[in-house]
PDB file of N, CA, C and O in Angstrom:
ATOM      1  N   UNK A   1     117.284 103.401 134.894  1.00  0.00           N
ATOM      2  CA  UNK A   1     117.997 102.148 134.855  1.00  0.00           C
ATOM      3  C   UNK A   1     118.793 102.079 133.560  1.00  0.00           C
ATOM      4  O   UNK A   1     118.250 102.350 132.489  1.00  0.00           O
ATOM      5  N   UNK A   2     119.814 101.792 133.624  1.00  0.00           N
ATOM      6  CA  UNK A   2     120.850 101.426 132.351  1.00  0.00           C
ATOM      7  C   UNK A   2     121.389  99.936 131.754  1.00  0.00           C
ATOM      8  O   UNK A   2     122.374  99.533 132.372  1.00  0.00           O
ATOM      9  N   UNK A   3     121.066  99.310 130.993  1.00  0.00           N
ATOM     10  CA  UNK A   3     121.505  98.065 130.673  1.00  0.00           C
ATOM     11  C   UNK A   3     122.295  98.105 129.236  1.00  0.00           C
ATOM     12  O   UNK A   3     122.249  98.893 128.292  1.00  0.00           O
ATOM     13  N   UNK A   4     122.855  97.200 129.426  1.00  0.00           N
ATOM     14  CA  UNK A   4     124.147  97.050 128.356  1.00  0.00           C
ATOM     15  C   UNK A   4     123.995  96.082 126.877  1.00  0.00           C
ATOM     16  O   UNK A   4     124.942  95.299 126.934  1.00  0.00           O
ATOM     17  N   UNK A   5     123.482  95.909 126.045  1.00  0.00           N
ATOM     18  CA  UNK A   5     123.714  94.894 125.425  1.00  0.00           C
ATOM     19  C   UNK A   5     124.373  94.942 124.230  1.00  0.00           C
ATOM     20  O   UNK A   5     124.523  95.895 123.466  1.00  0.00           O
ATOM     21  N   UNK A   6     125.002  93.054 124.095  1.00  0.00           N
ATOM     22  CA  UNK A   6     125.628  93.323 123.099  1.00  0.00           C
ATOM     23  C   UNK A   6     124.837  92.740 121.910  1.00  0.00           C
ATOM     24  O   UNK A   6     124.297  91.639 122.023  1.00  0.00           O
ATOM     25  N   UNK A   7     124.748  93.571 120.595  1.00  0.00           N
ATOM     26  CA  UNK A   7     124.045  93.328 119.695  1.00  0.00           C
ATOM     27  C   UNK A   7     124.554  92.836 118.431  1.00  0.00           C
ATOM     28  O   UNK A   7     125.585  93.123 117.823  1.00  0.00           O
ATOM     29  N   UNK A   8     123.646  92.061 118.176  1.00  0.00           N
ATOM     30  CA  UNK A   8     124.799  91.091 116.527  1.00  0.00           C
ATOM     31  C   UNK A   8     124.901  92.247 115.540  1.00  0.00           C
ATOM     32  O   UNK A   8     123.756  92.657 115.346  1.00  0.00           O
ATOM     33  N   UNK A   9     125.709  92.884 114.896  1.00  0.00           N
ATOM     34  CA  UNK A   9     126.449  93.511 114.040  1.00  0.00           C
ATOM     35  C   UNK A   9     124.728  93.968 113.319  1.00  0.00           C
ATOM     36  O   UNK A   9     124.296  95.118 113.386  1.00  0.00           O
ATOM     37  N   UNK A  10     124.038  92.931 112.738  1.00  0.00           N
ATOM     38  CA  UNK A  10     123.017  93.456 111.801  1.00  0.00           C
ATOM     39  C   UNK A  10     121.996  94.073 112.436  1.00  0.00           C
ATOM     40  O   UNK A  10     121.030  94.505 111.808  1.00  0.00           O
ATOM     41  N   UNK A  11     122.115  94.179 113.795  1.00  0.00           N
ATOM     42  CA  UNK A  11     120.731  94.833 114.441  1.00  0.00           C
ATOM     43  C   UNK A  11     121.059  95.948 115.206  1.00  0.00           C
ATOM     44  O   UNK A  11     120.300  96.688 115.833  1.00  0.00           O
ATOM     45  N   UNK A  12     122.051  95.983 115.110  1.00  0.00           N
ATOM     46  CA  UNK A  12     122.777  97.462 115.520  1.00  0.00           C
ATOM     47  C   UNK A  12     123.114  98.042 114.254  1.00  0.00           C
ATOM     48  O   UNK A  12     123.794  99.055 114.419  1.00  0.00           O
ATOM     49  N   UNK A  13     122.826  97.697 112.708  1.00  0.00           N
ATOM     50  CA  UNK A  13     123.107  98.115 111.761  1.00  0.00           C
ATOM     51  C   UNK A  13     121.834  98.553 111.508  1.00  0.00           C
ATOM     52  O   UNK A  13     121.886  99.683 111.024  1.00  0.00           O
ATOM     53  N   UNK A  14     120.349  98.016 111.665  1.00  0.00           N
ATOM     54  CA  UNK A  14     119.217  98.077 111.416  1.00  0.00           C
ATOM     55  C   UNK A  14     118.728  99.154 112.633  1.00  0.00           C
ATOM     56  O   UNK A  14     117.642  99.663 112.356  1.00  0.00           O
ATOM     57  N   UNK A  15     119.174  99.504 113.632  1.00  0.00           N
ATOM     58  CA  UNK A  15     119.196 100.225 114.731  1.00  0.00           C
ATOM     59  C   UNK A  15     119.255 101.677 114.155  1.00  0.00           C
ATOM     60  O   UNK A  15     118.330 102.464 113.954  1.00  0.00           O
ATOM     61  N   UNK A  16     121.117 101.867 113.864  1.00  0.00           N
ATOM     62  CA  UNK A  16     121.563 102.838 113.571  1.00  0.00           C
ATOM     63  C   UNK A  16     121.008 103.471 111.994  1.00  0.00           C
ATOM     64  O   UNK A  16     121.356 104.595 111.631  1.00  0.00           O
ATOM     65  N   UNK A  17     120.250 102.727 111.275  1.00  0.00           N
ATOM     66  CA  UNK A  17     119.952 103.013 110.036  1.00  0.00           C
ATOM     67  C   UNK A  17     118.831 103.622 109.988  1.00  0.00           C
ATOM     68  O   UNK A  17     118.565 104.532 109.203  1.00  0.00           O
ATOM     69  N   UNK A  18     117.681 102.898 111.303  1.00  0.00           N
ATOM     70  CA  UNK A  18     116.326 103.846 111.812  1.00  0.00           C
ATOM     71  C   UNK A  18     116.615 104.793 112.233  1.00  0.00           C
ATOM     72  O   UNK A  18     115.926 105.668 111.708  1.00  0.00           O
ATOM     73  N   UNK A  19     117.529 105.334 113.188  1.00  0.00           N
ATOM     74  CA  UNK A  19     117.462 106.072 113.600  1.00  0.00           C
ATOM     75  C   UNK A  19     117.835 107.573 112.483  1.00  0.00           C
ATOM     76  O   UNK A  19     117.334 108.695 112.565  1.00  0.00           O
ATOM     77  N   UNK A  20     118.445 107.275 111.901  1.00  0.00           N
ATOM     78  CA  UNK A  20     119.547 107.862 110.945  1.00  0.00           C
ATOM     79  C   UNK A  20     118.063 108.446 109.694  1.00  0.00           C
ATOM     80  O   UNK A  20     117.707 109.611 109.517  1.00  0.00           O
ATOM     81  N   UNK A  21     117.659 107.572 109.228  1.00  0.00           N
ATOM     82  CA  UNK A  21     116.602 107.477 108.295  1.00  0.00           C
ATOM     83  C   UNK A  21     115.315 108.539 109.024  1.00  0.00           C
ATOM     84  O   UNK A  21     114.777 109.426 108.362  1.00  0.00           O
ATOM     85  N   UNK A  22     114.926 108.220 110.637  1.00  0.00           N
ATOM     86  CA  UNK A  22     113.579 108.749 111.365  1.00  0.00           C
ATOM     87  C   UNK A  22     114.292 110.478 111.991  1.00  0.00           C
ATOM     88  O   UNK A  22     113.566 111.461 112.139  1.00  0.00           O
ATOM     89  N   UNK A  23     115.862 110.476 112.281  1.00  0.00           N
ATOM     90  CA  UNK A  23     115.809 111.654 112.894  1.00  0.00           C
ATOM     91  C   UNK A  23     115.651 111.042 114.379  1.00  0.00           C
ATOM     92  O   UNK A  23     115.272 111.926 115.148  1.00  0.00           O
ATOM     93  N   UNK A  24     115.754 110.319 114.746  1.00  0.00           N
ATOM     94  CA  UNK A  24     115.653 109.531 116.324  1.00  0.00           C
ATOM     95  C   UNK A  24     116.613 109.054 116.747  1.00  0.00           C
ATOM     96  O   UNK A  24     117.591 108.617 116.139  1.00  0.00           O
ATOM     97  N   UNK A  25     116.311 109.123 118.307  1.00  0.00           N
ATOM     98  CA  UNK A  25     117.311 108.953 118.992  1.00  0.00           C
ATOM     99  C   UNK A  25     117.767 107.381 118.944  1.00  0.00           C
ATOM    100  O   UNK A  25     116.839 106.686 119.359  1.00  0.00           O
ATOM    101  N   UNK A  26     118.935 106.589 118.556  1.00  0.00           N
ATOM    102  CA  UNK A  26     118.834 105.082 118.279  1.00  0.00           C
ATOM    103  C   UNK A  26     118.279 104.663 119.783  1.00  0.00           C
ATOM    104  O   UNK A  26     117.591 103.642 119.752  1.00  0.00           O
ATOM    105  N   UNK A  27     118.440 105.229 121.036  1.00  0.00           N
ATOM    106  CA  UNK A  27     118.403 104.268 121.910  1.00  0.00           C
ATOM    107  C   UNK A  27     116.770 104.741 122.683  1.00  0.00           C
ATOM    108  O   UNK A  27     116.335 104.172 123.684  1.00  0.00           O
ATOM    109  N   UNK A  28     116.180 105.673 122.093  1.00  0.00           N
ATOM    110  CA  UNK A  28     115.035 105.821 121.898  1.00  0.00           C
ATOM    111  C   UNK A  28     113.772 104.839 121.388  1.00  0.00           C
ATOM    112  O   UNK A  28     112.770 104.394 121.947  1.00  0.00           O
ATOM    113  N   UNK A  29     114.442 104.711 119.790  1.00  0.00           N
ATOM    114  CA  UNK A  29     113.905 103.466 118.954  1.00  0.00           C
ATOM    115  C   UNK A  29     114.034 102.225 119.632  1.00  0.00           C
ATOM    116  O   UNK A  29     113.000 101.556 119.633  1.00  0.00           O
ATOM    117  N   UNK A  30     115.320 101.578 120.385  1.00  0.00           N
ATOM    118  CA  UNK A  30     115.418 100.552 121.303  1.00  0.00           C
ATOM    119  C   UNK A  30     114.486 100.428 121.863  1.00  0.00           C
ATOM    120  O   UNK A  30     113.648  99.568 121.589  1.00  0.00           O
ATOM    121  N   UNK A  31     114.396 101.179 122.709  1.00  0.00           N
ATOM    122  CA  UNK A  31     113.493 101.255 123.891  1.00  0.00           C
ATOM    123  C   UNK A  31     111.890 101.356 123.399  1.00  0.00           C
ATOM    124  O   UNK A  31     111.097 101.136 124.314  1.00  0.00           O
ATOM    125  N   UNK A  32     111.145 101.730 121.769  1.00  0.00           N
ATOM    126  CA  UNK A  32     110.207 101.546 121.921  1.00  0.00           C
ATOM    127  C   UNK A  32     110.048 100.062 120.994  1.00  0.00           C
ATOM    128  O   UNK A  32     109.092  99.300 120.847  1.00  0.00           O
ATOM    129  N   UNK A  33     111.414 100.052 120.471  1.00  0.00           N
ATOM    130  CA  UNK A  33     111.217  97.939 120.147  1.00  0.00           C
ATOM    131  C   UNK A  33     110.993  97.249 121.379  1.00  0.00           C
ATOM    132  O   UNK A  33     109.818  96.896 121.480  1.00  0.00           O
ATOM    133  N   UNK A  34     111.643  96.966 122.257  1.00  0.00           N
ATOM    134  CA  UNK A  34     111.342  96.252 123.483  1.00  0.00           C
ATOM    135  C   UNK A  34     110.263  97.055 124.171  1.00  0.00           C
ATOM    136  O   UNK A  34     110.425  96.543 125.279  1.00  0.00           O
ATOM    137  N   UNK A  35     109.437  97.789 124.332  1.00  0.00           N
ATOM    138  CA  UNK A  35     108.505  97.962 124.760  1.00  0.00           C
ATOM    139  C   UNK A  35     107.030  97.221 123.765  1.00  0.00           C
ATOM    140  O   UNK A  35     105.837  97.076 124.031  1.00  0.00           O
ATOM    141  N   UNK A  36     107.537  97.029 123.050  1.00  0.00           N
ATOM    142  CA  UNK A  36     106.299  96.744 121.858  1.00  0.00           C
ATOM    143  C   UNK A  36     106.658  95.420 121.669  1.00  0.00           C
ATOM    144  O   UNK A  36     105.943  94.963 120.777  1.00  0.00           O
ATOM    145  N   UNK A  37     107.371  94.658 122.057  1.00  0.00           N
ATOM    146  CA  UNK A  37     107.905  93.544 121.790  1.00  0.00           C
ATOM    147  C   UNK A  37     107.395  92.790 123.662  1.00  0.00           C
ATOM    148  O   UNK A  37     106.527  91.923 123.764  1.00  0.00           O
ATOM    149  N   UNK A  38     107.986  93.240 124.626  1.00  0.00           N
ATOM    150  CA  UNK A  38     107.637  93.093 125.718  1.00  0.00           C
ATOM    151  C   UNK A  38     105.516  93.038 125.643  1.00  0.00           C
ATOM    152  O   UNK A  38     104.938  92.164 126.289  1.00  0.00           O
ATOM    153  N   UNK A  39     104.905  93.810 125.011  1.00  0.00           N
ATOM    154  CA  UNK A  39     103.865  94.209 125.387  1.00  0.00           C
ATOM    155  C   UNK A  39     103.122  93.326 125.237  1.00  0.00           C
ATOM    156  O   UNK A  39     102.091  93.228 125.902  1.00  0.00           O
ATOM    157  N   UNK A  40     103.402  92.658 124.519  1.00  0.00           N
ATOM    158  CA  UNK A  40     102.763  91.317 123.642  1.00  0.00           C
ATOM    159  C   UNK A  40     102.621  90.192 124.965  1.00  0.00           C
ATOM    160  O   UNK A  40     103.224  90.165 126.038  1.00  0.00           O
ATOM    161  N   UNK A  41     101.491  89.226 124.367  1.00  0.00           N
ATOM    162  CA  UNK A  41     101.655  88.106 125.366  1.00  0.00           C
ATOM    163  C   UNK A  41     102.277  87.287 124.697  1.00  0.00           C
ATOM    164  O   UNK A  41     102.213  87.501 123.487  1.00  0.00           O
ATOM    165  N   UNK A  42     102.831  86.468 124.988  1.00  0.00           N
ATOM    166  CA  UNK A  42     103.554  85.253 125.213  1.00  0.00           C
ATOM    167  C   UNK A  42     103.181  84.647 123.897  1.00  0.00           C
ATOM    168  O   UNK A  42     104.130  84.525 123.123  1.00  0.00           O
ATOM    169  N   UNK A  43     102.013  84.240 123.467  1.00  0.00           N
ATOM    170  CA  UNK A  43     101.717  83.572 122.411  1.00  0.00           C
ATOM    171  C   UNK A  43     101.921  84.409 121.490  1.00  0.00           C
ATOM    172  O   UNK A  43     102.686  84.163 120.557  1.00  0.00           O
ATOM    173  N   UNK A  44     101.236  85.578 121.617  1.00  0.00           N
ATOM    174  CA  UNK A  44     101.436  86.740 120.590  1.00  0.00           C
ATOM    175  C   UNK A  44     102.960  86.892 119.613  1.00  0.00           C
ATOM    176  O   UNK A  44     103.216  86.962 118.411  1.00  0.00           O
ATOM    177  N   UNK A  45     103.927  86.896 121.184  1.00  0.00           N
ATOM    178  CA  UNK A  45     105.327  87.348 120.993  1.00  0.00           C
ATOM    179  C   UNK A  45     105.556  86.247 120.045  1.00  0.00           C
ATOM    180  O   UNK A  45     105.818  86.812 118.983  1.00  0.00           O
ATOM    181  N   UNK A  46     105.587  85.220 119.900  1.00  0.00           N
ATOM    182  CA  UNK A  46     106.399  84.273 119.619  1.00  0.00           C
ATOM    183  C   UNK A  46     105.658  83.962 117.808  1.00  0.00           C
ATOM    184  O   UNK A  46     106.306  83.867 116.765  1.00  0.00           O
ATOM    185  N   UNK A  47     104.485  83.889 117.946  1.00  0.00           N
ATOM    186  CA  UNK A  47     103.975  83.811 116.497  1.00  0.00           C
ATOM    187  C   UNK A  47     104.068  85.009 115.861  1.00  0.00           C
ATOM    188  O   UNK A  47     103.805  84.839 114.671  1.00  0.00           O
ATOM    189  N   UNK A  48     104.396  86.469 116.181  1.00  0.00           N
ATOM    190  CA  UNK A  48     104.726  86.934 115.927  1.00  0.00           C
ATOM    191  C   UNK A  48     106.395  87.081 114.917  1.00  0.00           C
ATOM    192  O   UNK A  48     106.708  87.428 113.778  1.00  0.00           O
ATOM    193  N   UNK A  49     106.960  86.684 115.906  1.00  0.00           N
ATOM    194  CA  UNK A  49     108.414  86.129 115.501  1.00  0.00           C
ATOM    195  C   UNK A  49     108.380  85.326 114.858  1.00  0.00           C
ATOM    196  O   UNK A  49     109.186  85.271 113.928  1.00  0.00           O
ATOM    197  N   UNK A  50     107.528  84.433 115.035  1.00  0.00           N
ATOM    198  CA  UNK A  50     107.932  82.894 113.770  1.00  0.00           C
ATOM    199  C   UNK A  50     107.202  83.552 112.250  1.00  0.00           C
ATOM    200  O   UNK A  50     107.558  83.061 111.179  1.00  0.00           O
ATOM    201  N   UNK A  51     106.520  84.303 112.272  1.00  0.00           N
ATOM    202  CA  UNK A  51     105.395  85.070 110.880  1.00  0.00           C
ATOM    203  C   UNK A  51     106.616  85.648 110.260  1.00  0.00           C
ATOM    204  O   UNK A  51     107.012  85.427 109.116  1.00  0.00           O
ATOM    205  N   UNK A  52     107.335  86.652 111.427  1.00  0.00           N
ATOM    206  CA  UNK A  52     108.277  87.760 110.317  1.00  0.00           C
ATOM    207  C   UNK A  52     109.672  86.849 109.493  1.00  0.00           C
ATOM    208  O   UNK A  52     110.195  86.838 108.379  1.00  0.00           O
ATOM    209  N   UNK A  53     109.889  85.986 111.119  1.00  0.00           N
ATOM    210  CA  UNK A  53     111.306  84.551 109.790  1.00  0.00           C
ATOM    211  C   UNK A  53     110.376  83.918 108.617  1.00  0.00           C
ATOM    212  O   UNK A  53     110.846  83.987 107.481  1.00  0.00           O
ATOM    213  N   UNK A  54     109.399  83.449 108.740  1.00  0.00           N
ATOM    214  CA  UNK A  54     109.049  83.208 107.954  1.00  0.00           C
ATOM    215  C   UNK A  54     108.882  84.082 106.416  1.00  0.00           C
ATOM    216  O   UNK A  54     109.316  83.777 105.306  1.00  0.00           O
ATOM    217  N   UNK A  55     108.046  85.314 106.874  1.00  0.00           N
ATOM    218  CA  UNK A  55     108.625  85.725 105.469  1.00  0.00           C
ATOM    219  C   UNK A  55     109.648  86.167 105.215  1.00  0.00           C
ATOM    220  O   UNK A  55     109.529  86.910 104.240  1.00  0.00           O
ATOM    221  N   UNK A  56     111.124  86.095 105.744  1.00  0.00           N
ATOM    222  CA  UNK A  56     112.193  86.691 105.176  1.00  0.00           C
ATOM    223  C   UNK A  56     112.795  85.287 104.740  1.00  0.00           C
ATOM    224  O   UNK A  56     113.557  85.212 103.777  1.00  0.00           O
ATOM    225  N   UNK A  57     112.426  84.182 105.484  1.00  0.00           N
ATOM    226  CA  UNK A  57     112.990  83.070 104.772  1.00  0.00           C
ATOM    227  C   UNK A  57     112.427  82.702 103.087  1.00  0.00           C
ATOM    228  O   UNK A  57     112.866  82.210 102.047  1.00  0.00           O
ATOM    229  N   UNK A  58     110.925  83.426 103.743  1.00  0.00           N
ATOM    230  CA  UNK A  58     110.450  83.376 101.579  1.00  0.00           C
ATOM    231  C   UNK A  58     110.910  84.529 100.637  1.00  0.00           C
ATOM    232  O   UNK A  58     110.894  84.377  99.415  1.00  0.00           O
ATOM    233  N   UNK A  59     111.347  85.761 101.270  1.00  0.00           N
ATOM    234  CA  UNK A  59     111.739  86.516 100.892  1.00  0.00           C
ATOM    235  C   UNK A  59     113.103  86.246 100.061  1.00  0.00           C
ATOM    236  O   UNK A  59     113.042  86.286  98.832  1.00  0.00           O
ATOM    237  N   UNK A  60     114.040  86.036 100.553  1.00  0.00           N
ATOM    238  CA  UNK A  60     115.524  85.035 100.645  1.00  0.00           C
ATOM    239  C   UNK A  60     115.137  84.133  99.778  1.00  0.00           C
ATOM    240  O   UNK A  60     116.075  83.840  99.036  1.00  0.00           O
ATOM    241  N   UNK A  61     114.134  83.537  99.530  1.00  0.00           N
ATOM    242  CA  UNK A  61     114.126  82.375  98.685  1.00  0.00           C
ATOM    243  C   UNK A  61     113.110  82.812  97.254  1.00  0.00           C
ATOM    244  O   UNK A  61     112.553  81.886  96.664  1.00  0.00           O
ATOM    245  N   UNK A  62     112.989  83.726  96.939  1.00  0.00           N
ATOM    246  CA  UNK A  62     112.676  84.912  95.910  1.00  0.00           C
ATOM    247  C   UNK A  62     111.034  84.333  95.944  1.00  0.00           C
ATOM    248  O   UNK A  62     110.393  84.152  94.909  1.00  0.00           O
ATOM    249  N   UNK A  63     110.528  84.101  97.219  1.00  0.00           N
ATOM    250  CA  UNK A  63     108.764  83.903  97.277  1.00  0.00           C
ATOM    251  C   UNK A  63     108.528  85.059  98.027  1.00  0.00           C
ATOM    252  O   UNK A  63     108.873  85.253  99.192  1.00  0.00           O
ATOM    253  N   UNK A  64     107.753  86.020  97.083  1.00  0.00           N
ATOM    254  CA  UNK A  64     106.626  87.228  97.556  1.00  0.00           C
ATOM    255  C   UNK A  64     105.982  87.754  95.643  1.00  0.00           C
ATOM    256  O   UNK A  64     106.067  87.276  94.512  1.00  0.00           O
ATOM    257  N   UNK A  65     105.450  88.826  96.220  1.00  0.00           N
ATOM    258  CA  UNK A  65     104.579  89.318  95.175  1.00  0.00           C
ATOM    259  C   UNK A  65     104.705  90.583  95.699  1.00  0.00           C
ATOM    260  O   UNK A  65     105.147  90.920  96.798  1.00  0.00           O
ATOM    261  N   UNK A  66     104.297  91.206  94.856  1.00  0.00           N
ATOM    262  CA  UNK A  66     104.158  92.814  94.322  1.00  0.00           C
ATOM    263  C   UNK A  66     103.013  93.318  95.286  1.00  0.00           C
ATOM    264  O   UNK A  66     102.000  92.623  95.364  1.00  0.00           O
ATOM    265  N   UNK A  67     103.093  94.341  95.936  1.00  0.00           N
ATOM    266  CA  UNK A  67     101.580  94.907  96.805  1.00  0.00           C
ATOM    267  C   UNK A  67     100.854  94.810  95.936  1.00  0.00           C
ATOM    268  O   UNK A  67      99.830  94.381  96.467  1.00  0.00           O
ATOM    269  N   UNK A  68     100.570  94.984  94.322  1.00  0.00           N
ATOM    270  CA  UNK A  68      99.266  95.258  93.960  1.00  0.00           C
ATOM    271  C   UNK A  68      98.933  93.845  93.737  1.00  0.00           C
ATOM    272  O   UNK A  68      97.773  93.606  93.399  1.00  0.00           O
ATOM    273  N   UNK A  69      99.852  92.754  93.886  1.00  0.00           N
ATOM    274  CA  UNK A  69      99.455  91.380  93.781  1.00  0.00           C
ATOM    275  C   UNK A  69      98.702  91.350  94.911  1.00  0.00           C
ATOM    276  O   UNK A  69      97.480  91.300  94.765  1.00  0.00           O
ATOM    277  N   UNK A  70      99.348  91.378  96.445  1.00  0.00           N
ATOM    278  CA  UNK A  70      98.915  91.017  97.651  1.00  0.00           C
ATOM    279  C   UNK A  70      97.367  91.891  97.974  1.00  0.00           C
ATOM    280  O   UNK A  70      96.399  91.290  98.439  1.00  0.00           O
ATOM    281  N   UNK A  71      97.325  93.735  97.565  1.00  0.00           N
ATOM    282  CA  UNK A  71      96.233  94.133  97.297  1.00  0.00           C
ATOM    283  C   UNK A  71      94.728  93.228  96.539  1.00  0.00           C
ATOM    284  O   UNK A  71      93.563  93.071  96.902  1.00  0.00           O
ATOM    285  N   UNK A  72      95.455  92.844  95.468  1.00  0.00           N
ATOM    286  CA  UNK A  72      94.140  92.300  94.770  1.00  0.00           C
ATOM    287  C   UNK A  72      94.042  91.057  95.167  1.00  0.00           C
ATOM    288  O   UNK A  72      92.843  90.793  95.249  1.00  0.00           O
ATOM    289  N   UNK A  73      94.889  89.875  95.547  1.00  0.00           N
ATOM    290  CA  UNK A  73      94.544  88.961  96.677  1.00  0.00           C
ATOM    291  C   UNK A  73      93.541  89.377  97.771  1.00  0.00           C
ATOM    292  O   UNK A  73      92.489  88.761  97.941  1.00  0.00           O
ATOM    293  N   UNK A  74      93.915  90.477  98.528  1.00  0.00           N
ATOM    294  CA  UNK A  74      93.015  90.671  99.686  1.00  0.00           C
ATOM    295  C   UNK A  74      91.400  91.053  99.145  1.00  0.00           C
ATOM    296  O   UNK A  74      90.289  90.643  99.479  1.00  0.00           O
ATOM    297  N   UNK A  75      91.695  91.660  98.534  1.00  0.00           N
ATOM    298  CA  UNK A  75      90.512  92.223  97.701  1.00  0.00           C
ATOM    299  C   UNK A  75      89.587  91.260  97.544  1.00  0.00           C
ATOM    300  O   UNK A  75      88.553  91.101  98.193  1.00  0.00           O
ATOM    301  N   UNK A  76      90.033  90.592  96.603  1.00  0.00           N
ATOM    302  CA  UNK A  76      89.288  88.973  96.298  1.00  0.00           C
ATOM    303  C   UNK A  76      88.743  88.217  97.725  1.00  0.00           C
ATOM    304  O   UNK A  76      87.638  88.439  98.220  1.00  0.00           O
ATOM    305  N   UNK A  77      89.499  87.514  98.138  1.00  0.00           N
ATOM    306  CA  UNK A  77      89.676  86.839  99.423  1.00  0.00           C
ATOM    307  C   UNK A  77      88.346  87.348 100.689  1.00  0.00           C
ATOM    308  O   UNK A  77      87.462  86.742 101.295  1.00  0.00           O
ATOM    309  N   UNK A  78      88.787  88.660 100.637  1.00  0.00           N
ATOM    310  CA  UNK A  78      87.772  89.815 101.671  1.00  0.00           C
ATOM    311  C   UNK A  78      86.568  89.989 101.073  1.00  0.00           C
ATOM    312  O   UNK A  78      85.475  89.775 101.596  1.00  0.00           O
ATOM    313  N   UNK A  79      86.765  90.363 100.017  1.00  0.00           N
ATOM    314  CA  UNK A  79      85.519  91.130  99.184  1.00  0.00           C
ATOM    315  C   UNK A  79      85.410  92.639  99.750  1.00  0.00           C
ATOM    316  O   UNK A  79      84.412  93.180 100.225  1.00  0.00           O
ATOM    317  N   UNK A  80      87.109  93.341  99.518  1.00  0.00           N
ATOM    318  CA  UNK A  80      87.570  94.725  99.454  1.00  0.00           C
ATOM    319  C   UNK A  80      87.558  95.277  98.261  1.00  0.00           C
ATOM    320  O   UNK A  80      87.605  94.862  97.103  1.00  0.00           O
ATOM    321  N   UNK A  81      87.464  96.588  98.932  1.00  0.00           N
ATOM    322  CA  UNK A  81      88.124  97.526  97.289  1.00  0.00           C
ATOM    323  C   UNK A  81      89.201  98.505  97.969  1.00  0.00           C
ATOM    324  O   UNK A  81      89.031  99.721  98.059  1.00  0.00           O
ATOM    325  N   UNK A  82      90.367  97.795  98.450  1.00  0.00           N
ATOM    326  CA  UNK A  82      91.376  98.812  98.719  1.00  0.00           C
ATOM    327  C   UNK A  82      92.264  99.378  98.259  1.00  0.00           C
ATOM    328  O   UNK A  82      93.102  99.999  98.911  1.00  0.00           O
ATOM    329  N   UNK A  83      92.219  99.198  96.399  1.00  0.00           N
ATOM    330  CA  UNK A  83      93.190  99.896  95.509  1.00  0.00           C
ATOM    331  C   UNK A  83      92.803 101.597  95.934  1.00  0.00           C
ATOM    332  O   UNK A  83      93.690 102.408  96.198  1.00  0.00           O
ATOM    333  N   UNK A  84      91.294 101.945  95.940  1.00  0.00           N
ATOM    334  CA  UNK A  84      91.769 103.402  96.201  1.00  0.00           C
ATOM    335  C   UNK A  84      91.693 103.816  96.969  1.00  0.00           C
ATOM    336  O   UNK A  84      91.306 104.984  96.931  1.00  0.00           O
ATOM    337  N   UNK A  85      91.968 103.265  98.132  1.00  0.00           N
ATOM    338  CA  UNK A  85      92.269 103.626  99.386  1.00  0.00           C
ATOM    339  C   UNK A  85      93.955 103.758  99.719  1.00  0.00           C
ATOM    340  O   UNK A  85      94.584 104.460 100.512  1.00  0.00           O
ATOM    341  N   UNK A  86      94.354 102.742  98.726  1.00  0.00           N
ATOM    342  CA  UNK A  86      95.703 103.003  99.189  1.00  0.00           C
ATOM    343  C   UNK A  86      95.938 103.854  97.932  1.00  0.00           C
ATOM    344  O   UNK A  86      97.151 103.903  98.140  1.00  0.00           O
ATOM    345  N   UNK A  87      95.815 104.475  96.946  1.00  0.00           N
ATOM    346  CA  UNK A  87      96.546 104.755  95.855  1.00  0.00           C
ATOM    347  C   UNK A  87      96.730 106.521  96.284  1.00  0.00           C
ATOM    348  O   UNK A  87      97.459 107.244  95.604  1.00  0.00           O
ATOM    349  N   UNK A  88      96.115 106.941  97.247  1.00  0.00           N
ATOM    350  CA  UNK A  88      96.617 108.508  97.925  1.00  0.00           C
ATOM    351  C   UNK A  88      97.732 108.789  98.485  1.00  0.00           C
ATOM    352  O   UNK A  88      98.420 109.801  98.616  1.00  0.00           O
ATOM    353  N   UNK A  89      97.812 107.291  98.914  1.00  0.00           N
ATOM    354  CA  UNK A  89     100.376 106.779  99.465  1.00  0.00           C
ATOM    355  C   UNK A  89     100.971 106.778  98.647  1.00  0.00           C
ATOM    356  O   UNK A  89     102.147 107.085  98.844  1.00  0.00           O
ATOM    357  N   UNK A  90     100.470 106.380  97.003  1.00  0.00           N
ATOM    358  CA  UNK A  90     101.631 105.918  96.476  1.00  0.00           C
ATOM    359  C   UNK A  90     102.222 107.220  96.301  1.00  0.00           C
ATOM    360  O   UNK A  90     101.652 108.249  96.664  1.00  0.00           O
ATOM    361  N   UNK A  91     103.632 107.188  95.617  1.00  0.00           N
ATOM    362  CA  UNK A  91     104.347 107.956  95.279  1.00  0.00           C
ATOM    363  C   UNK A  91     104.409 108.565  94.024  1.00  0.00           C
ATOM    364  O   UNK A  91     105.270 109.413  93.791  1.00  0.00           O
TER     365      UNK A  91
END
């Protein structure tokens, strides 16, 4: 099946930039956004969506913190120790 869409300038920019960045096919990556997006239920989908505007609207509005902020938040909060768990990613 083939469908057509037309996409706002920044998500065909964010499209072509994954693909470009992963070595993938862009309409590959499409197809496993709307599959992963589709997969979701209904409630899922949508609080989902309202979580990620939300943080780009705090993002945009210069509210976030540093991972090792958000790390040692969780840490606390949980009663984790995931600094060295993650410190084998860093760079």
């Amino acid at each position: 099946m083939s469908i057509t869409l037309d996409l706002p300038p920044q998500i065909e920019a964010l499209l072509r930039q994954r693909a470009e960045t992963t070595g993938q096919d862009i309409g590959q990556i499409a197809v496993t956004v709307l599959t992963w997006g589709l997969s979701l239920s209904d409630a899922d989908f949508f609080e989902t969506l309202n979580g990620i505007q939300r943080g780009l609207n705090n993002f945009e509005q210069g509210q976030f913190s540093s991972l090792d902020d958000f790390i040692a938040e969780q840490n606390q909060k949980y009663g984790l120790s995931l600094r060295g768990r993650l410190e084998r990613y860093r760079l």
